[in-house]
Structures are given as structure tokens and as C-alpha cells.
C-alpha positions in Angstrom: 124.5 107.6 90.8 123.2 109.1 87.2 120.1 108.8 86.5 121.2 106.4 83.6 121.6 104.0 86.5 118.9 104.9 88.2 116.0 101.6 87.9 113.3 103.6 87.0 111.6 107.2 87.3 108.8 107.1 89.8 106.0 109.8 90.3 104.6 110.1 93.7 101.8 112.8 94.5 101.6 114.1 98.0 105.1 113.5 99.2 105.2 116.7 101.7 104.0 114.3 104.5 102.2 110.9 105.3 102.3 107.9 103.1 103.3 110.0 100.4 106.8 110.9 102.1 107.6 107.3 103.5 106.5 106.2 99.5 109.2 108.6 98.5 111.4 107.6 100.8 111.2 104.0 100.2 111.6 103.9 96.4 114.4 106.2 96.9 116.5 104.2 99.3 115.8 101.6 96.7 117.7 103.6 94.0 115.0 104.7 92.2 114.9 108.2 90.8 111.6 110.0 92.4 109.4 113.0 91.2 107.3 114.4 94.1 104.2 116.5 93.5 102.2 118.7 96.4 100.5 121.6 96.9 103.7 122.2 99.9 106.8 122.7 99.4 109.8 119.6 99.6 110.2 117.8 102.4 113.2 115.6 100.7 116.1 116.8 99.3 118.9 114.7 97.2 120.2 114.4 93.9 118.0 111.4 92.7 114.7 113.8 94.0 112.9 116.3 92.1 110.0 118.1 93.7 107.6 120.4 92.3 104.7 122.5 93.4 101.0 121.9 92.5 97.7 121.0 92.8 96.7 118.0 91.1 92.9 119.1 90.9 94.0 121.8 88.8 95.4 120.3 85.5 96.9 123.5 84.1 99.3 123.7 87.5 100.7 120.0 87.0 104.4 120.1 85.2 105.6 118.1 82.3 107.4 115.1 83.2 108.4 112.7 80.5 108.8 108.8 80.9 107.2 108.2 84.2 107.6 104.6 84.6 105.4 103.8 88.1 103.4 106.1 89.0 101.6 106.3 92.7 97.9 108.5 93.4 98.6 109.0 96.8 97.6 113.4 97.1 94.4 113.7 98.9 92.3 115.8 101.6 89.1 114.5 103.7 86.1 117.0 103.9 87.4 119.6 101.8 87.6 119.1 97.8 87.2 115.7 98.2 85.7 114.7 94.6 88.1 117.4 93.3 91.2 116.8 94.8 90.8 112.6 95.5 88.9 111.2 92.4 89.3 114.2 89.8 93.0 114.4 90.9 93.7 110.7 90.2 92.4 110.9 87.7 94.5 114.3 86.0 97.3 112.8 87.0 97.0 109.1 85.7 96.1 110.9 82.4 98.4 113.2 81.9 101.5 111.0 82.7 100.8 107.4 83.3 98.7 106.5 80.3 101.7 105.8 77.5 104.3 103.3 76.5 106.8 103.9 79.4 104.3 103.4 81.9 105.4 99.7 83.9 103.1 99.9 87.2 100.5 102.5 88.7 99.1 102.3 92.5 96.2 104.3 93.8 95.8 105.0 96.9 92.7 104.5 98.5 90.9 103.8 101.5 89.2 101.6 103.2 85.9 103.8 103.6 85.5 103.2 99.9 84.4 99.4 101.4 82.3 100.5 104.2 81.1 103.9 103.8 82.0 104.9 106.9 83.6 108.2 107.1 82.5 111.6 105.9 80.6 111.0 102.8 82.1 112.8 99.7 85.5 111.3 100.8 83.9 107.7 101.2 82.4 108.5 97.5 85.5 110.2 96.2 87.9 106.6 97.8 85.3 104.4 95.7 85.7 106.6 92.9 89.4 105.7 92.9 88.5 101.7 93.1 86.5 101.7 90.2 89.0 103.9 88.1 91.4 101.6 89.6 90.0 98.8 87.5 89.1 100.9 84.2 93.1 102.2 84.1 93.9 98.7 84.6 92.5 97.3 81.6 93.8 100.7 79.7 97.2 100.2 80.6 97.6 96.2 79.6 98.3 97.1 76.3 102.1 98.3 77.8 102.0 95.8 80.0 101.8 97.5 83.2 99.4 96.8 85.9 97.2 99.1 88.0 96.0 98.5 91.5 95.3 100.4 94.6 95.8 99.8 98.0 93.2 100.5 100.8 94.5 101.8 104.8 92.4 102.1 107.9 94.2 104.0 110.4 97.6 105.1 110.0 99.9 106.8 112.8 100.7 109.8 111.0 100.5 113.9 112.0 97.1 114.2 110.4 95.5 111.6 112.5 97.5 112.7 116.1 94.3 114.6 117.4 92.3 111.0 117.3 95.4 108.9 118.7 96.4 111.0 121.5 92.5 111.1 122.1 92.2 108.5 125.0 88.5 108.3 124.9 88.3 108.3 121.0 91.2 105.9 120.7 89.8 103.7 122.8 86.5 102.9 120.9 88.7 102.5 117.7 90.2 99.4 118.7 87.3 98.0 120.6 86.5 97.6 117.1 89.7 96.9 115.7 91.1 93.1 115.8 95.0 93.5 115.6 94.6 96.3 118.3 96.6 98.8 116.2 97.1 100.8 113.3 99.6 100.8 110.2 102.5 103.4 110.5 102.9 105.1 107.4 106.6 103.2 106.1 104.3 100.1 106.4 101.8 101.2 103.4 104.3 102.6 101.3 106.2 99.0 101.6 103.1 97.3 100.3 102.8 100.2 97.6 106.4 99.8 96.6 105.5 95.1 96.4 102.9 96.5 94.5 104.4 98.7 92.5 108.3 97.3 91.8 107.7 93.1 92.9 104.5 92.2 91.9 104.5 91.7 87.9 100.6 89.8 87.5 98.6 91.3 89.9 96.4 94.2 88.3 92.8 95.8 88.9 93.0 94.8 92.7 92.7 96.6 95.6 94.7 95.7 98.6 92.7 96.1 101.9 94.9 96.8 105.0 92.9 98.2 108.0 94.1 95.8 111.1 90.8 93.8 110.0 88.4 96.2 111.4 86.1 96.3 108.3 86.0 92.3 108.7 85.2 92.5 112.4 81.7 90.4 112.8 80.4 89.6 116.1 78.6 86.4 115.9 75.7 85.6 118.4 74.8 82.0 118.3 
């Protein structure tokens, strides 16, 4: 396939692991032509996937890529560089490639400590950051008609979050207060982030919450 054939050039930060691999992955299998960005090196290879190296805090390091047409903000860390790497990131990235004509769709990813607060507190701030630039590239990006959202997981079963899941006692009190009694695996989110991102056509300045309903878990006394 050339890339003349290819549907459209998507631009996924953090593809090394996590989300950010099973996003490349996804849009890839779907023909799309992907650009990964990370601070390590490729964990993909084929002809319709370019990687390069760099750290998104750091706008001098980021490469030029011309006529990025979806663009997902899913690079971050937790309790390191947090407002750096999660919000000031974003928000490099988004300008330096997402904000012009070609631009058709652009998902943040978030979390869903940017609803409760509950997690280490520059990463909760940094994740709310995102949702409110979320809504203000939204309304930037009508103009092309594209549409900006972000999407918001609890847990997800990936190698970052093994030393809590293979933690009997700790994984036990997470889904005492977790409803579905589980958490998302990573090719889950990035099939909501490719709806969001390729499907949906009307939906923009949203935020898609999807944490097995444990920030929605009330325990009613009557």
C-alpha cells in the first residue's frame, strides 16, 4: 500500500508501550499511515509506520511532520514532570501539528483522576489541565471542521500498572470499589480512541469517562 492510499496520516505520542502502542496498532491494522513519537525507541516496525524519538515537553526535540490529519495526546508520566510532560506536552504537540487546515479529529488522553482528584496530585491537576484544553482546542479547531475530545481510563491492565494487579491485597481493595469488578485492557481504550477519532463526526469538546464505574460508585444508606 502507498501512502497515496493510505486513509489518513495519524500522530500518536507515546507509542513505545500502553495505550499508545495498542492506539498505533489499531489505526494501523485499519490502513492508516501512523507517526509514533516517544522518548524510547520503536516498538513497531512496517512500512505504513514511522517513529521518531523525542520528548514532547521539550518543543525544540519534536520533528516536523506535515499534514497530520488525527492526531492523539496520549505521552505521559505520573509523579515525575507531570505538568511538564502531561499538560505542557499536550499542549506542544497539539500546537505545533494539529492546529491547521489538514487537521480532521484530535483525542486527548486523559484520566479519570482529572474527575476525582484522587491520585497523586500534580498528575490529577496536570489530567484536568488536559480536559479544559480539551474544550478550548475544540472550539479552535471547528473552523476545519474537526473535533476535539478526550477520553478518560481508570485502571488499565498494562506493564506500568503490573506491581498493583499482581498485588493481592492492593487489588483486592480496588474492586471492592470498582462496580464491573475489572479493568480496561489497553486495545479496549485505543478502540474507543480510534470511534472517537475516525467514526464519530459530531461529537467534540467531550470527555469520554471509562473507569469500570468506580468514580460513580455511591453507597446509599436509607
Amino acid at each position: 500500500m502507498t501512502k497515496k492510499e493510505v486513509k489518513q496520516l495519524v500522530l500518536i505520542t507515546g507509542t513505545s508501550s500502553g495505550i499508545g502502542l495498542a492506539t498505533a496498532k489499531k489505526f494501523l491494522a485499519e490502513g492508516y499511515f501512523v507517526c509514533g513519537l516517544d522518548v524510547k525507541s520503536a516498538a513497531i516496525e512496517g512500512e505504513r509506520y514511522a517513529h521518531f524519538v523525542a520528548d514532547i515537553s521539550k518543543p525544540a526535540s519534536l520533528p516536523e511532520i506535515e499534514g497530520v490529519n488525527i492526531l492523539v495526546n496520549n505521552a505521559g508520566v505520573q509523579n515525575a514532570n507531570d505538568i511538564d510532560v502531561n499538560l505542557r506536552g499536550t499542549i506542544n504537540v497539539t500546537e505545533k501539528y494539529a492546529l491547521q487546515p489538514a487537521i480532521r479529529a484530535i483525542v486527548n488522553v486523559a484520566s479519570a483522576s482529572a474527575h476525582t482528584g484522587a491520585e497523586f496530585a500534580e498528575y490529577s491537576a496536570s489530567k484536568g489541565g488536559v480536559l479544559a484544553y480539551t474544550r478550548h482546542v475544540a472550539l479552535e479547531v471547528a473552523k476545519y471542521g474537526a473535533t476535539c475530545n478526550s477520553v478518560s481510563p481508570g485502571g488499565v491492565l498494562t506493564d506500568l500498572n503490573a506491581p498493583v494487579v499482581e498485588d493481592k491485597k492492593k487489588w483486592a481493595q480496588i474492586m471492592a470499589l470498582t462496580p464491573l469488578k475489572k479493568w480496561a485492557t489497553a486495545d479496549e481504550i485505543a478502540d474507543w480512541i480510534f470511534f472517537i477519532a475516525a467514526v464519530n463526526k459530531s461529537m467534540t469538546a467531550q470527555d469520554i469517562l471509562i473507569d469500570n464505574g468506580e468514580s460513580s460508585d455511591a453507597h446509599f444508606v436509607w
